[in-house]
MARBA-3410 file (N, C-alpha, C, O; in Angstrom, 1 decimal):
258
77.5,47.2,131.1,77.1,47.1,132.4,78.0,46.0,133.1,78.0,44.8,132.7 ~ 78.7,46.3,134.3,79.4,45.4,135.2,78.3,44.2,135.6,77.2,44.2,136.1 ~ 79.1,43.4,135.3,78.7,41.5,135.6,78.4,42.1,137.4,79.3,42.9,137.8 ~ 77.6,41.8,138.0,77.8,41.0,139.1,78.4,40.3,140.1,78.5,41.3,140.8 ~ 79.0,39.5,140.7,79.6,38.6,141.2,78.9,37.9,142.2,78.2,38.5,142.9
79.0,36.0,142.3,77.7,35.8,143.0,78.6,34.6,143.7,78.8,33.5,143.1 ~ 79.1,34.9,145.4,80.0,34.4,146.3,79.8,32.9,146.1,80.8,32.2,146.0 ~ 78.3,32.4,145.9,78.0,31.2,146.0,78.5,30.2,144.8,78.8,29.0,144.7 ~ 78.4,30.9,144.1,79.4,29.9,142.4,80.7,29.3,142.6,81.6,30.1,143.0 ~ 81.0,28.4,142.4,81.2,27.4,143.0,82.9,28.1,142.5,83.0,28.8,141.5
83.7,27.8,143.2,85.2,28.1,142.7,85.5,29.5,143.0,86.7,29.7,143.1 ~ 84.8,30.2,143.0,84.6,31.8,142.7,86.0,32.3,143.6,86.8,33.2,143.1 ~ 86.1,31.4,145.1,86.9,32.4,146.4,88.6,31.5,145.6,89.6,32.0,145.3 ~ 88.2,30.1,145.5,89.4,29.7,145.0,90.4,30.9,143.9,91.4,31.6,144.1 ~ 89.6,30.8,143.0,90.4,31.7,141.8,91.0,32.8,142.2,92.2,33.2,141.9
89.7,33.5,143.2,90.3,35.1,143.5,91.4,35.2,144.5,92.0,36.2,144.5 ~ 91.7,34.1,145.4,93.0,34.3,145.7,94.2,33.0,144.9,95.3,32.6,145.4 ~ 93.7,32.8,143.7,95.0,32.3,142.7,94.9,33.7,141.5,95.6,33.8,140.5 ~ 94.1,34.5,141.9,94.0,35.8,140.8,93.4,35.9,139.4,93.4,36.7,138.5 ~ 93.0,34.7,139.6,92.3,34.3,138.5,91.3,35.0,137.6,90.8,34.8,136.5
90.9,36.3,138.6,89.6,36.7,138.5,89.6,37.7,137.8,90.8,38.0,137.8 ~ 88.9,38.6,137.1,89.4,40.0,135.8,89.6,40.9,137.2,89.4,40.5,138.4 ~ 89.9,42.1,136.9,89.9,43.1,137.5,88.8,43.9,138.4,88.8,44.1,139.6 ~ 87.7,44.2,137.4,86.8,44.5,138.3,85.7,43.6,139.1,84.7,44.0,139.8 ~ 86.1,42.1,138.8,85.7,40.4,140.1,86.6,41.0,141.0,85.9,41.7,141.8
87.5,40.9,141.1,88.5,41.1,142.1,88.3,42.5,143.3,88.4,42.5,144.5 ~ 88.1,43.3,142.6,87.5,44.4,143.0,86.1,44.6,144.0,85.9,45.5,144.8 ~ 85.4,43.5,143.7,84.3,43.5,144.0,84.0,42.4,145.4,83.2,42.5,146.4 ~ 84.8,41.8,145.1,85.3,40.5,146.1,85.8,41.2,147.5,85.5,40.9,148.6 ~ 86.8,42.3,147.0,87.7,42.8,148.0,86.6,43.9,149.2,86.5,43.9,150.5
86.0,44.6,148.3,84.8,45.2,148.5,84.2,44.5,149.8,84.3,44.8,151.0 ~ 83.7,43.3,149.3,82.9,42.2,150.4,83.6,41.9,151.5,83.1,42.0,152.7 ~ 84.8,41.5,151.1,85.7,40.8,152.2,86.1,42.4,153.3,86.4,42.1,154.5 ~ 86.1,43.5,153.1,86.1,44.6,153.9,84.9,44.6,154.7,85.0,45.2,155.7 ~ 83.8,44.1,154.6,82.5,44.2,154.9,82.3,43.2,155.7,81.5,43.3,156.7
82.9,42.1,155.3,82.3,41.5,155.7,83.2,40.4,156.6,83.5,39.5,155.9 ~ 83.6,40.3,157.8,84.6,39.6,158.3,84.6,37.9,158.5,85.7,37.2,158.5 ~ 83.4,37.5,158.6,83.5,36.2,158.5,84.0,35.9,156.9,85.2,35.5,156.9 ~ 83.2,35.9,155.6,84.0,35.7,154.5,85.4,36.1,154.6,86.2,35.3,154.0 ~ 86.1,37.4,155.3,87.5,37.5,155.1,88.1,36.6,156.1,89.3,36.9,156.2
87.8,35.6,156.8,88.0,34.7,157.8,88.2,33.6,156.8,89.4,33.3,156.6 ~ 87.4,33.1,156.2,87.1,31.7,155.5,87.9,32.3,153.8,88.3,31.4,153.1 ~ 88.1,33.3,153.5,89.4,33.6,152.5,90.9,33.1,152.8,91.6,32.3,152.2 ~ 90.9,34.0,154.1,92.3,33.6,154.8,92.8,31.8,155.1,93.9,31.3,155.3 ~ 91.5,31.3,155.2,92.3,29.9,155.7,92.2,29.1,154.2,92.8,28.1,154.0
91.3,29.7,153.2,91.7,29.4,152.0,93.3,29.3,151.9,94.2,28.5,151.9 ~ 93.0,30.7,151.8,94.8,30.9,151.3,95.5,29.9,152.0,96.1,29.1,151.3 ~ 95.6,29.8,153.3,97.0,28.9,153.7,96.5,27.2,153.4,97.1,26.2,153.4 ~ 95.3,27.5,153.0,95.0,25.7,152.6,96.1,25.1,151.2,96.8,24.2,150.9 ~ 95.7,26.3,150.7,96.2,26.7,149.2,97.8,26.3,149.3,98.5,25.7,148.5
98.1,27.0,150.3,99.3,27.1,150.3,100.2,25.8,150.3,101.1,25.4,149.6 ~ 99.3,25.3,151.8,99.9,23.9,152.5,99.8,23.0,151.4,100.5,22.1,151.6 ~ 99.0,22.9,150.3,98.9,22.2,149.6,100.0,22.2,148.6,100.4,21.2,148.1 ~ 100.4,23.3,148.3,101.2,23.5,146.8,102.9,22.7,147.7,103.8,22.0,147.3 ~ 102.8,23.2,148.7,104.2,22.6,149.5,103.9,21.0,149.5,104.8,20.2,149.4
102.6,20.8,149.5,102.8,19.2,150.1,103.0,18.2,148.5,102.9,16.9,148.5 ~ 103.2,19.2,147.4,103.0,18.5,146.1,103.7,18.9,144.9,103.7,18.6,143.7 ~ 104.4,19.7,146.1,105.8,20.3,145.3,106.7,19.2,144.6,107.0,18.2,145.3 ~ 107.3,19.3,143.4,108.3,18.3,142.7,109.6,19.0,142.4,109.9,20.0,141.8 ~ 110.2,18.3,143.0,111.9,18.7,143.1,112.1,18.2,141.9,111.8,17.2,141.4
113.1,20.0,141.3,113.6,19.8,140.0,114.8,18.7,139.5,115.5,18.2,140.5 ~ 115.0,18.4,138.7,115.7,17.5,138.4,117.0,18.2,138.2,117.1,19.4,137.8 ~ 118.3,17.5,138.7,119.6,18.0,139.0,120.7,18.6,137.8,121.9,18.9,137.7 ~ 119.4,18.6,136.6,120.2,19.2,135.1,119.6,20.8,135.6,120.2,21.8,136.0 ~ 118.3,20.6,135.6,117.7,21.7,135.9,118.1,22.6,136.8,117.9,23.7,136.5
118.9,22.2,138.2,119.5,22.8,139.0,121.0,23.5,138.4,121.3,24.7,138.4 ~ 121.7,22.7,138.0,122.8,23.4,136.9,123.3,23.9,136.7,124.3,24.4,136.9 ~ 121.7,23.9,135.2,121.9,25.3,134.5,121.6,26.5,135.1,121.9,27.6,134.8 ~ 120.6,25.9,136.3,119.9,27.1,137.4,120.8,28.2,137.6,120.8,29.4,137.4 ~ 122.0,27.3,138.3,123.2,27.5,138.8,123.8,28.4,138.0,124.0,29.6,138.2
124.5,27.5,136.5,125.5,28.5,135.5,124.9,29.4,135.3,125.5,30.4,135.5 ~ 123.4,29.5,134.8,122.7,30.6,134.6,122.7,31.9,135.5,123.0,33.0,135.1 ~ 122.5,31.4,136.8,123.1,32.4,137.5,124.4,33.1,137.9,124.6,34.3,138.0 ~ 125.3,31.9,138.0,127.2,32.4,137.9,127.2,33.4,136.8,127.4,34.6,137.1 ~ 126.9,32.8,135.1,126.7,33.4,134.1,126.7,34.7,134.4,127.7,35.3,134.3
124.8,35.5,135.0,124.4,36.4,135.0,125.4,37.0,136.2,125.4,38.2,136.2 ~ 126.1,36.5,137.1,126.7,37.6,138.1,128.0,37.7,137.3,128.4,38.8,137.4 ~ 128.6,37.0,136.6,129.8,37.5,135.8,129.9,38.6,134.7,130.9,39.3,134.5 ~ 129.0,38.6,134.1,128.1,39.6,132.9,128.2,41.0,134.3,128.6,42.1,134.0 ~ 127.8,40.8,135.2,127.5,42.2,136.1,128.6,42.4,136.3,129.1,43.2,135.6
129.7,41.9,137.2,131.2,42.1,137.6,131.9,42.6,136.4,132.6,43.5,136.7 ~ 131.9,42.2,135.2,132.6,42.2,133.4,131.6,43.8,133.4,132.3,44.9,133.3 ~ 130.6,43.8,133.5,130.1,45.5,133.1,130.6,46.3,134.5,130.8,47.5,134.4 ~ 130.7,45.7,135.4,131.3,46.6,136.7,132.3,47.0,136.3,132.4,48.3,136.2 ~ 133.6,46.2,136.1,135.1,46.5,135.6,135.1,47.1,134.4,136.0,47.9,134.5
134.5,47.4,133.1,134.6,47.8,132.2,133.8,49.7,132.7,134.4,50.7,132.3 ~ 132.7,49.7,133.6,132.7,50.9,134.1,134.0,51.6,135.2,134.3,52.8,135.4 ~ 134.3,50.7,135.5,135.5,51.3,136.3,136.6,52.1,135.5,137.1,53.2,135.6 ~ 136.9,50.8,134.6,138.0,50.9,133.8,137.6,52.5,132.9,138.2,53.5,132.6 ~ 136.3,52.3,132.6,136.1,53.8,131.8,136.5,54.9,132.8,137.1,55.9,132.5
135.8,54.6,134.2,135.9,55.8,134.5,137.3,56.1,135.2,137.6,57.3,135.5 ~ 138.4,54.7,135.4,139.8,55.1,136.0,140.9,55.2,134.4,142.0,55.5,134.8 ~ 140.8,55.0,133.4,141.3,55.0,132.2,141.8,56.7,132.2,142.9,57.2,132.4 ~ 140.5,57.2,132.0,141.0,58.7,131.5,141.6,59.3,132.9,142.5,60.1,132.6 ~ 141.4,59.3,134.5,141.7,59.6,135.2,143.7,59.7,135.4,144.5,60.6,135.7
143.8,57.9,134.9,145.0,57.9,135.0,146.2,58.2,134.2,147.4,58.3,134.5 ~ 145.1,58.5,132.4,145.9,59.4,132.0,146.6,60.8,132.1,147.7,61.3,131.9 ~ 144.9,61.3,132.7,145.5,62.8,133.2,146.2,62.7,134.2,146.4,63.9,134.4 ~ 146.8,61.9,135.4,147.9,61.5,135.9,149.2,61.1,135.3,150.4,61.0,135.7 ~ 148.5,61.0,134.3,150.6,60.5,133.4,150.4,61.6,132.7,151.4,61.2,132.0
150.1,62.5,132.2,150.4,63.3,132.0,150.7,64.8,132.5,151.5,65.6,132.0 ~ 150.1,64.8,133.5,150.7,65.6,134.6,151.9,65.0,134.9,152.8,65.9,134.9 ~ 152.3,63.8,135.1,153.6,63.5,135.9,154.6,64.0,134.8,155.5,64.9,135.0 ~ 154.5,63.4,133.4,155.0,63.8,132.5,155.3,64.9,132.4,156.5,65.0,132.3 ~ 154.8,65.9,132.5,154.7,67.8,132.5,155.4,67.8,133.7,156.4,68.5,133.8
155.0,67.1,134.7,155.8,67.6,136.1,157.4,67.1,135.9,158.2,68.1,136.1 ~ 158.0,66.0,135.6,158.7,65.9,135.4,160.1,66.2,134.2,161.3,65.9,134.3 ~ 159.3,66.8,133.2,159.5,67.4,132.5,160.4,68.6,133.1,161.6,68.8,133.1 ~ 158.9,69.5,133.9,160.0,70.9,134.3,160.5,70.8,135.3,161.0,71.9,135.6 ~ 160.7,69.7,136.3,161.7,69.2,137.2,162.8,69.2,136.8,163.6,69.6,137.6
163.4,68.6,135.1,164.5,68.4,134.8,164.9,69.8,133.9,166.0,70.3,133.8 ~ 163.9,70.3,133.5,164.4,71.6,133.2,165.2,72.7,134.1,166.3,73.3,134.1 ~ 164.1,72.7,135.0,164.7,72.9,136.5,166.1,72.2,136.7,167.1,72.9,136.4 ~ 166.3,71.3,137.1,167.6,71.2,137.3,168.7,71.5,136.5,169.9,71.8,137.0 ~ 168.3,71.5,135.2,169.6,71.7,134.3,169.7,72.7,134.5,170.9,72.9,134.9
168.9,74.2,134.5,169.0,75.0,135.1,170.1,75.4,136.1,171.2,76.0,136.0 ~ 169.3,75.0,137.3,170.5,75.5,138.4,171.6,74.5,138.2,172.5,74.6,138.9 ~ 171.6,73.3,137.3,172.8,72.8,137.3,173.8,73.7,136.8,174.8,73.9,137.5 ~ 173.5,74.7,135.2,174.3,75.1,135.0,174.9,76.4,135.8,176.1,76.7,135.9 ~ 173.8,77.2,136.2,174.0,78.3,137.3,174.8,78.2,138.4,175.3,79.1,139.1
174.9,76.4,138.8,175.7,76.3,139.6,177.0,76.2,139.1,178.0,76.3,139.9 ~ 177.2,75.9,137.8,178.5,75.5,137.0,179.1,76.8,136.7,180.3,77.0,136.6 ~ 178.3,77.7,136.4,178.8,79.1,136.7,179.3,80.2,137.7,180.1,81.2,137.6 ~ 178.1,79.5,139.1,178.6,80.1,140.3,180.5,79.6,140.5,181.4,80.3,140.9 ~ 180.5,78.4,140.1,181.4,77.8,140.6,182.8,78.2,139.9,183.8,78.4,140.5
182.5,78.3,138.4,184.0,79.2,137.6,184.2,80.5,138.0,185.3,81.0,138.0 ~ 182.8,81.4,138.6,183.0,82.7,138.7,184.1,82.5,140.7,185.0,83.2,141.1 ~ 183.5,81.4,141.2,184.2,81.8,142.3,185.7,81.2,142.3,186.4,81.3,143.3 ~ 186.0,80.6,141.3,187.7,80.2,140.9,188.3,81.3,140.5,189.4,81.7,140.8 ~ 187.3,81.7,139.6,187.9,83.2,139.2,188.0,84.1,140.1,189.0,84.9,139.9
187.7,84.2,140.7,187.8,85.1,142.1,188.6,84.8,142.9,189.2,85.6,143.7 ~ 188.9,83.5,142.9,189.9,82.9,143.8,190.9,83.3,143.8,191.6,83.8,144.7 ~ 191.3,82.9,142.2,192.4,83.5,141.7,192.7,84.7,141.5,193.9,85.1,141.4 ~ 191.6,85.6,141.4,192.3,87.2,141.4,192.6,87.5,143.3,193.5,88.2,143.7 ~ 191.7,86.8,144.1,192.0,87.0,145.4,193.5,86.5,145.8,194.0,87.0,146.8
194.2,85.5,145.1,195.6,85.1,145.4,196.4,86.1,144.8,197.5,86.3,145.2 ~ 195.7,86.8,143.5,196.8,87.2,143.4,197.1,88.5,143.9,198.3,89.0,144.0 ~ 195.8,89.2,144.3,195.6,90.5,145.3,196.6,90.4,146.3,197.5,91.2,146.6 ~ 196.3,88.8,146.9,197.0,88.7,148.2,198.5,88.8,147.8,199.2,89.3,148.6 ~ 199.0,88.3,146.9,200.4,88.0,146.7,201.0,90.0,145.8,202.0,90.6,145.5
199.9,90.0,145.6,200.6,91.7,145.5,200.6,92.5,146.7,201.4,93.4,146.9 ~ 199.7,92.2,147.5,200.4,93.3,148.7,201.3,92.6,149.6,201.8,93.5,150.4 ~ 201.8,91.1,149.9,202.5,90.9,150.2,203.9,91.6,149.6,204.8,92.2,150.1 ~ 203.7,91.2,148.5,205.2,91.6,148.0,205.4,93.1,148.2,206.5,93.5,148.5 ~ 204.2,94.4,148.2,204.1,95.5,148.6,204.8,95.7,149.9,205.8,96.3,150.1
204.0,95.0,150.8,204.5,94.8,152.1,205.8,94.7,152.1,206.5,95.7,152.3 ~ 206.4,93.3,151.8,207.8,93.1,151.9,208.8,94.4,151.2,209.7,94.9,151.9 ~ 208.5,94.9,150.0,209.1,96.6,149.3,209.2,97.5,150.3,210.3,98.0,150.6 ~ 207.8,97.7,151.0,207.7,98.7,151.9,208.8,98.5,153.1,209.6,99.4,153.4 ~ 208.8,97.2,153.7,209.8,97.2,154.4,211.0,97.4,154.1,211.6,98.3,154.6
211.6,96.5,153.3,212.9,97.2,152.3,213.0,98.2,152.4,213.8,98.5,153.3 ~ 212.4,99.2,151.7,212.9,100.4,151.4,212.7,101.4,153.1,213.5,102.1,153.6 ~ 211.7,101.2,153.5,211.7,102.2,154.7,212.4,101.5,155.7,212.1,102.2,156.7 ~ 213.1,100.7,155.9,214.0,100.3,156.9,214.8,101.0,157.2,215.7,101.2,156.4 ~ 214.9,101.5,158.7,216.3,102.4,159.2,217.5,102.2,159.0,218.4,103.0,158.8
217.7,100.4,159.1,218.7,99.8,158.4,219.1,99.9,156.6,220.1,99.3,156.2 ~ 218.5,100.4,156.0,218.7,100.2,154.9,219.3,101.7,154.2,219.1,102.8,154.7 ~ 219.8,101.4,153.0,220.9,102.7,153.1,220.8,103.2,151.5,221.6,102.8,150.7 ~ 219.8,103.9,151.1,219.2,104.1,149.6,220.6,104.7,148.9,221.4,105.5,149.4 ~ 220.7,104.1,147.6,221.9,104.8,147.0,220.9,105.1,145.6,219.9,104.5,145.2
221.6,106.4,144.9,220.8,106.7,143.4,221.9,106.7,142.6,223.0,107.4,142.8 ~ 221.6,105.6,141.3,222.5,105.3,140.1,222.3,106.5,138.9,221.1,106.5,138.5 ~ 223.2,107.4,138.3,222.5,108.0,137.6,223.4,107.8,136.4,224.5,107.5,136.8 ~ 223.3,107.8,135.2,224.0,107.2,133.6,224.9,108.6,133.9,224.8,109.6,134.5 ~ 225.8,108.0,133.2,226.9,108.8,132.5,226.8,109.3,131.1,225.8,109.4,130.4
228.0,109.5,130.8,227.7,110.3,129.2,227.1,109.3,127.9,226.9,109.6,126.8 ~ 227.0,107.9,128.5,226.5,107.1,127.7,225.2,106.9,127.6,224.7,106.4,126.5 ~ 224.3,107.1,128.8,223.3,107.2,128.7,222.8,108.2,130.1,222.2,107.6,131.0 ~ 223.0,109.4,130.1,222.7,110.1,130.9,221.4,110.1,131.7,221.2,110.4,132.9 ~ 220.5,109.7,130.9,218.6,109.6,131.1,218.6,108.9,132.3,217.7,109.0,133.1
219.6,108.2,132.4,219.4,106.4,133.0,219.3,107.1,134.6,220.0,108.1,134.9 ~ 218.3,106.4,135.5,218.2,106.5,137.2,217.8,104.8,137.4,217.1,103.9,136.8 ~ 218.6,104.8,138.8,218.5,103.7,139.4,218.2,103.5,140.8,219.1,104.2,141.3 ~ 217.5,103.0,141.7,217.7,103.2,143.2,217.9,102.1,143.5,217.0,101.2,143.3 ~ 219.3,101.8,144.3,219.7,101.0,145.0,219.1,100.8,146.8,219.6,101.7,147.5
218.4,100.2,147.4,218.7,99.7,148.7,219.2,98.9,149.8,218.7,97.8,150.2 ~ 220.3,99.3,150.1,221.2,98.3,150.7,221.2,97.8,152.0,221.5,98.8,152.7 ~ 221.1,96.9,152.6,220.9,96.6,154.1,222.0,95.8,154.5,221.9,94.6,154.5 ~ 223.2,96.3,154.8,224.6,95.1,155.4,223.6,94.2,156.4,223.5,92.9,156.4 ~ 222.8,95.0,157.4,222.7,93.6,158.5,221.6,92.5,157.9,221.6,91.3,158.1
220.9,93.0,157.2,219.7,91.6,156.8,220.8,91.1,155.7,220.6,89.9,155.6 ~ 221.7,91.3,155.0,222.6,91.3,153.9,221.6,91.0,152.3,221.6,90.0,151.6 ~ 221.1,92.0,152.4,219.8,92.3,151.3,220.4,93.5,150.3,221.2,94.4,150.7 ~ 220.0,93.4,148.8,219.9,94.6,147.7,219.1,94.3,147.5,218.7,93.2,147.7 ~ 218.2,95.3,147.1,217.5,95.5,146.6,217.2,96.8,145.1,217.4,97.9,145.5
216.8,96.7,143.9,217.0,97.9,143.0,215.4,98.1,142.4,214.7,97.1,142.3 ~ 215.2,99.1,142.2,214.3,99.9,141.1,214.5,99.8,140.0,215.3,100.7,139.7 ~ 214.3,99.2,139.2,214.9,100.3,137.5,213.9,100.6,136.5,213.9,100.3,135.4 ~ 213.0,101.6,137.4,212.3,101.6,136.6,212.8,102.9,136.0,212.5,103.2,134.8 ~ 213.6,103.5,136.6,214.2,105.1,135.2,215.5,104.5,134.3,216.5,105.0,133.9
215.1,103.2,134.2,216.0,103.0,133.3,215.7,102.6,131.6,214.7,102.0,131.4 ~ 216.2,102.8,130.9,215.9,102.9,129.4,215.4,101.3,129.1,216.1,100.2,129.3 ~ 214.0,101.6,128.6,214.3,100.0,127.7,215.4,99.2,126.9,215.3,99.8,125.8 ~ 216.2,98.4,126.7,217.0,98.5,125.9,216.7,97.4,124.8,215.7,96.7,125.0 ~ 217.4,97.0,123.6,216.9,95.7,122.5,216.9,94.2,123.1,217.6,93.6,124.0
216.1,93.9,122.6,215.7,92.4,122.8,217.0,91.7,123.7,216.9,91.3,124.9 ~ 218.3,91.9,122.6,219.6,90.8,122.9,220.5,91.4,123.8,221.7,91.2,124.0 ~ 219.6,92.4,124.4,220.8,93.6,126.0,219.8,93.5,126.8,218.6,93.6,126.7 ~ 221.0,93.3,128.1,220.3,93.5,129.5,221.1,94.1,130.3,222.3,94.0,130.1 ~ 220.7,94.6,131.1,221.4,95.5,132.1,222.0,94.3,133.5,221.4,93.5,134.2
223.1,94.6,133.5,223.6,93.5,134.8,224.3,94.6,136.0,224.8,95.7,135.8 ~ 224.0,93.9,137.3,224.6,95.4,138.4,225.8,94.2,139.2,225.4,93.1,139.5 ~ 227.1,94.7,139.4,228.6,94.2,139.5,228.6,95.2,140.8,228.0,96.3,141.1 ~ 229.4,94.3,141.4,230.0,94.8,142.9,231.7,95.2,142.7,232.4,94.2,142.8 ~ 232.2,96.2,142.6,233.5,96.5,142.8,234.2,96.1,144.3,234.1,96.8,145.3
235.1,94.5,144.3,235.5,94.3,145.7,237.0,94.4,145.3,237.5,93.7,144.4 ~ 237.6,94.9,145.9,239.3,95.4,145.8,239.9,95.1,144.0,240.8,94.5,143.5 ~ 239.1,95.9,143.5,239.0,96.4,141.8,239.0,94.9,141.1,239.6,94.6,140.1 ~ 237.9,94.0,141.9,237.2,93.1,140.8,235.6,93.0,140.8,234.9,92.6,141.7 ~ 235.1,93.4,139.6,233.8,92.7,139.0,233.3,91.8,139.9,233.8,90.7,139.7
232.4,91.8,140.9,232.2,90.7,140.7,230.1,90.7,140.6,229.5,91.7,141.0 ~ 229.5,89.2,140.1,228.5,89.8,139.5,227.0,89.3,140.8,226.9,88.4,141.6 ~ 226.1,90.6,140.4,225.2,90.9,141.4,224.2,90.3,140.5,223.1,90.7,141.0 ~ 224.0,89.7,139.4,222.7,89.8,138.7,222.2,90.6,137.8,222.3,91.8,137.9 ~ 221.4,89.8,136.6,220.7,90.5,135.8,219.9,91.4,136.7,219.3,91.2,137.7
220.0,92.4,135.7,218.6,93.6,136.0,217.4,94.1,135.2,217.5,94.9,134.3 ~ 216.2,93.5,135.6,215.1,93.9,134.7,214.7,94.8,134.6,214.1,95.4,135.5 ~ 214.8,95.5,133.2,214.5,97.2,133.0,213.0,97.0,133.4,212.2,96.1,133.4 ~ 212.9,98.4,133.7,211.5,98.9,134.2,210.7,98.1,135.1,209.5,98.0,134.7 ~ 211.0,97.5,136.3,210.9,97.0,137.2,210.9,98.0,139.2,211.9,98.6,139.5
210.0,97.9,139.8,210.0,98.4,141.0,211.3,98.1,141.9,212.4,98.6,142.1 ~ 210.7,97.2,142.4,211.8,96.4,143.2,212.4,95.3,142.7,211.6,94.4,142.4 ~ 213.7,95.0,142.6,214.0,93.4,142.7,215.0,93.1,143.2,216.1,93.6,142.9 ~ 214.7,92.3,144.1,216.1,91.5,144.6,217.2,91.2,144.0,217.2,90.4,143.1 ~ 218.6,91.8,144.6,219.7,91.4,143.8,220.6,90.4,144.9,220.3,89.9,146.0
221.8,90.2,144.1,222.4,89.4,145.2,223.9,90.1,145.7,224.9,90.6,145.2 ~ 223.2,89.8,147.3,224.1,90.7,148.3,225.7,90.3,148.0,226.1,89.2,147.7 ~ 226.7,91.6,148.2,228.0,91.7,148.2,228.7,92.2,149.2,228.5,93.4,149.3 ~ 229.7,91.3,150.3,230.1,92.7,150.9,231.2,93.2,150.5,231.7,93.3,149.4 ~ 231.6,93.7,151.5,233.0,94.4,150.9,232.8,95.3,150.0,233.9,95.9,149.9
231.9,95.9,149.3,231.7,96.4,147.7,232.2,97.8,148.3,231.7,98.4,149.3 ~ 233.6,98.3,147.3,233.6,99.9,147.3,232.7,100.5,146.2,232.3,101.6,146.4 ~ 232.5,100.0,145.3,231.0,100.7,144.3,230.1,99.7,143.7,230.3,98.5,143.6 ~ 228.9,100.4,143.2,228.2,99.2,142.6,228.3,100.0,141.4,228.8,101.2,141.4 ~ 227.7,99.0,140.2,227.9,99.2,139.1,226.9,98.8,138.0,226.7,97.6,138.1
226.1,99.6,136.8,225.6,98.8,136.1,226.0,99.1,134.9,226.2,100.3,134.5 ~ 226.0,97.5,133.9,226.9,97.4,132.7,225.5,97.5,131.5,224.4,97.8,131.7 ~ 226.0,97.2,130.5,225.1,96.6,129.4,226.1,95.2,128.7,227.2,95.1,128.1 ~ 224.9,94.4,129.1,225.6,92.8,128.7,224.4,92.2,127.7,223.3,92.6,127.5 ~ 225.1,91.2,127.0,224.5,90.0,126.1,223.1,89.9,127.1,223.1,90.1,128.3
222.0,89.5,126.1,220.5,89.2,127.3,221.1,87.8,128.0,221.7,87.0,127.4 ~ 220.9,87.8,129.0,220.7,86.9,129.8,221.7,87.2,131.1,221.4,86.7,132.2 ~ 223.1,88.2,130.8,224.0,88.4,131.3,225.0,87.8,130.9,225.1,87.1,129.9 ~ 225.9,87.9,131.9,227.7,87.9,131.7,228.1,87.5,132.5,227.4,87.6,133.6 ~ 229.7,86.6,132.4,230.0,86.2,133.2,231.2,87.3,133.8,231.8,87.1,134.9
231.3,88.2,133.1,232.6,89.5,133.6,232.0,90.4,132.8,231.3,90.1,131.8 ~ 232.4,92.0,133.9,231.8,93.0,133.5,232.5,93.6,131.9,233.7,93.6,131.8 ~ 231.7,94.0,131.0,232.1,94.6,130.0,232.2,96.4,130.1,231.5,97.3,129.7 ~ 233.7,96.4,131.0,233.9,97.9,131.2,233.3,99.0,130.4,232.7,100.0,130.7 ~ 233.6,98.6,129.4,233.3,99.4,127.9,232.1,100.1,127.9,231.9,101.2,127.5
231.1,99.2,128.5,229.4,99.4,128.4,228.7,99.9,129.6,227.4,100.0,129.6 ~ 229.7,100.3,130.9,229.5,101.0,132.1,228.2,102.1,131.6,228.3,102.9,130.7 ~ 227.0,102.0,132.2,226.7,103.0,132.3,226.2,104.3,133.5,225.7,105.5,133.5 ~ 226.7,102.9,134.8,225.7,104.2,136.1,226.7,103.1,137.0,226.8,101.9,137.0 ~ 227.5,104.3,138.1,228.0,103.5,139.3,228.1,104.5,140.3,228.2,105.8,140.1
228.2,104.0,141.4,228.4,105.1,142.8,229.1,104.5,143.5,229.2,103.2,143.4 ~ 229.7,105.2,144.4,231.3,104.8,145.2,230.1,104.9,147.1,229.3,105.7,147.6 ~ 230.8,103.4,147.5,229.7,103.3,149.1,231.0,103.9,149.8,231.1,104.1,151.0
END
C-alpha cells in the first residue's frame, strides 16, 4: 500500500525540489502542486530561495583543481581530434591508394601507348625515305627518258645503224648524231656481251686517223659518247677493259662511212 504524503512534515517541499523524494513522493507532490496553485506559488519561490542560496555559498575551486579541469579537458578534445584523424586517415588511406593505382595503370598504358606510336612513327618515317628514294629515282628515270627521247627524235639528229662484220656479224648498233647540239649518242644494246677483260670502244675516222670517242657499254640504251667532227666513219673496236689509247685495227668489228 502507497505511503501517503503529508505537505505539512516538516522539510517535505524542501527535498522534493532537491529530489530527494522516492518516486511515487514525487509523483504525488506533483499531483498537488497541479491542483493546487497557491502551494505551486510557494514551491516556485522555494526553488529560487534554493537557488539564491547555493550562489551565495558557493566555494571557488582551488587553482590545482582548475588545471587539471583544464588538462582534463585539452586531454579529452585531443583524444577526439587523434580519433577524428585516425578516421579520416582510414577512410582517405584506401581512397588514395586506389588513386595510385589507377595513376599507376594509367600511366602505365600511356607509355605503352607512346612507345607504340613511337615506333609506328619510326616506321612511318623509313617507309617515307623509302619512298623518297624510289620517288628520286622514278624522277631521274624519266628524266633521262626524256632527255633519250629528245636525242633520238630530234629532226636535227641523223640515226646511223652499226652492223658487225664477218667477225661478229650478230653485232647491231644505233648511232645518233647531232652536228648542231655536237652530241653522240649510241645504243648497244644488239651488241654481244663480251669477257670480263674486253670492251667495246667507238673511234672517229678523221682524215685516216683513229681518233677515240669512248668506251662502250655492252647492252646499254643510250649513252653519251664524245662528239667528233670531221668524222668520215665511225667505228667500233674490241679493246683491253677499260679501253685504248689507239684503235686496234685488227679487232674492227662494225663501221659506217657519214
Amino acid at each position: 500500500m502507497k505511503k501517503k504524503i503529508n505537505l505539512e512534515e516538516e522539510g517535505i517541499l524542501e527535498q522534493y525540489v532537491l529530489g530527494g523524494l522516492s518516486k511515487d513522493e514525487m509523483s504525488q507532490i506533483q499531483r498537488l502542486l497541479s491542483e493546487n496553485e497557491e502551494l505551486q506559488t510557494k514551491v516556485e519561490q522555494l526553488e529560487k530561495d534554493l537557488e539564491r542560496l547555493a550562489v551565495e555559498n558557493a566555494i571557488e575551486p582551488s587553482s590545482i583543481v582548475k588545471t587539471k579541469l583544464l588538462r582534463s579537458i585539452e586531454a579529452k578534445k585531443s583524444k577526439e581530434r587523434y580519433n577524428l584523424t585516425l578516421q579520416k586517415k582510414s577512410y582517405y588511406l584506401p581512397l588514395a591508394a586506389s588513386i595510385a593505382c589507377i595513376a599507376i595503370a594509367l600511366a602505365g598504358y600511356l607509355f605503352t601507348q607512346w612507345q607504340s606510336a613511337k615506333k609506328q612513327l619510326l616506321e612511318v618515317e623509313n617507309e617515307t625515305v623509302v619512298l623518297t628514294d624510289r620517288l628520286n629515282e622514278v624522277q631521274n628515270l624519266l628524266e633521262q627518258t626524256e632527255q633519250r627521247y629528245n636525242v633520238v627524235n630530234n629532226s636535227k639528229v641523223i640515226p646511223l645503224r652499226l652492223v658487225g662484220n664477218q667477225k661478229m656479224p650478230q653485232a647491231v648498233a644505233l648511232v645518233y648524231l647531232n652536228h648542231e647540239a655536237m652530241e653522240v649518242v649510241i645504243n648497244s644494246q644488239g651488241m654481244p656481251k663480251l669477257p670480263k677483260d674486253k670492251d667495246y670502244q667507238l673511234w672517229a675516222d678523221v682524215n685516216g686517223e683513229m681518233i677515240n670517242m669512248g668506251v662502250v657499254p655492252a647492252e646499254q640504251q643510250l649513252v653519251k659518247m664524245k662528239y667528233i667532227s670531221d668524222a668520215s666513219s665511225i667505228n667500233i673496236t674490241i679493246e683491253p677493259a677499260g679501253g685504248n689509247d689507239h684503235a686496234t685495227v685488227e679487232q674492227l668489228v662494225s663501221n659506217i662511212i657519214l
